[in-house]
C-alpha positions in Angstrom: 9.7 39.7 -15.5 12.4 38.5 -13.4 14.0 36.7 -16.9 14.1 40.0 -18.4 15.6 41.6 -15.5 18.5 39.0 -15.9 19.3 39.7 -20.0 19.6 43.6 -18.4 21.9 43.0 -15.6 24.3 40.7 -17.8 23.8 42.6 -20.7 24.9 45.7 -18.6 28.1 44.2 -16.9 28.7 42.7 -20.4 28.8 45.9 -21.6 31.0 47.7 -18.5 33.3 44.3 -17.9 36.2 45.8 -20.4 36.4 49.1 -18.4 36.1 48.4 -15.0 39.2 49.9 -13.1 40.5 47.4 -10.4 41.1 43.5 -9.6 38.6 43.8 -6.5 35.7 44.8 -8.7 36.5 42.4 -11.7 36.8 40.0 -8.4 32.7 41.0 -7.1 31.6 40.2 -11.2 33.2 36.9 -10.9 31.8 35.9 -7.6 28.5 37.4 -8.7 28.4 35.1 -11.9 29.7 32.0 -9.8 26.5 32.8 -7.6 23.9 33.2 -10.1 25.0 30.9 -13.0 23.6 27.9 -11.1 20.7 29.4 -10.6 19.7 30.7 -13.6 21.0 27.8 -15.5 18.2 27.0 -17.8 15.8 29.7 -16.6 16.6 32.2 -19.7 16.7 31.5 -23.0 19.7 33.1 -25.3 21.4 33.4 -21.7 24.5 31.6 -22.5 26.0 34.6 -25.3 25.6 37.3 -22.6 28.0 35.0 -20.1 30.4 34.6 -22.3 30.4 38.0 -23.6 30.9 38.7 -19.5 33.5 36.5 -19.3 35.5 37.5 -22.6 35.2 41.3 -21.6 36.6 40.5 -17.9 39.3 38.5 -19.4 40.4 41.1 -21.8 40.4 43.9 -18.8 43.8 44.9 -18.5 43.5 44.7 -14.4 42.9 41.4 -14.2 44.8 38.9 -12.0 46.2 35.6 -12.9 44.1 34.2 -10.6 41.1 35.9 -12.1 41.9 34.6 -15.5 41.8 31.1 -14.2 38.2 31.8 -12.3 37.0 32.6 -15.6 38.6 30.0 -17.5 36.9 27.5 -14.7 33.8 29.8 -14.8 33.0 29.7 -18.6 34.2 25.9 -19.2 31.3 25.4 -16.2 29.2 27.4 -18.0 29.3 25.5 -21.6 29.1 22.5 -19.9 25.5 23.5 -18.2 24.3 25.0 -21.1 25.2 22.0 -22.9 23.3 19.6 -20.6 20.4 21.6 -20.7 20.3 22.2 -24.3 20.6 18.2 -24.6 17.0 17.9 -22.8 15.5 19.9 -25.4 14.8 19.7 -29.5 15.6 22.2 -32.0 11.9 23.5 -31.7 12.5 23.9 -28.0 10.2 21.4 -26.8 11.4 19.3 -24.1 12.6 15.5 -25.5 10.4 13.0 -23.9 12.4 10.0 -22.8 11.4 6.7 -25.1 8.4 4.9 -23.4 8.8 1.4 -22.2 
């Protein structure tokens, strides 16, 4: 439940991130995502598309700051790199990889 509740949110500030009409609010996304990307790091599958689509329709808002940009440049370099290390602990069939036996 709470998984599919996630895919909505993102998918619904995905969607609204292009429009939204000042630096402050593109500001409360950003600190939202640096919040919650920790935590749900691993916790929904497919999760990493809807991030980036976050992050490429904040960065192509026309009220964003410098500074902004740079959060999100930080933001989604973090988030490829968790992605990454959690895709690493996994196969292609999506069953964990089991560390060699000794």
């Amino acid at each position: 439940m709470i998984s599919a509740v996630v895919v909505a949110f993102l998918t619904v500030i995905g969607q609204i991130a292009p429009a939204l009409g000042s630096s402050a609010a593109i500001q409360n996304i950003i600190a939202t995502l640096i919040n919650i990307l920790p935590q749900i790091i691993g916790t929904v599958e497919n999760l990493a598309p809807l991030v980036k689509n976050i992050i490429s329709g904040l960065q192509s808002n026309e009220n964003i700051t410098d500074e902004q940009w740079q959060q999100l440049e930080q933001l989604n370099a973090s988030a490829d790199k968790d992605f990454e290390d959690i895709a690493s602990q996994f196969n292609p069939d999506g069953t964990p990889i089991s560390p060699p036996s000794t």
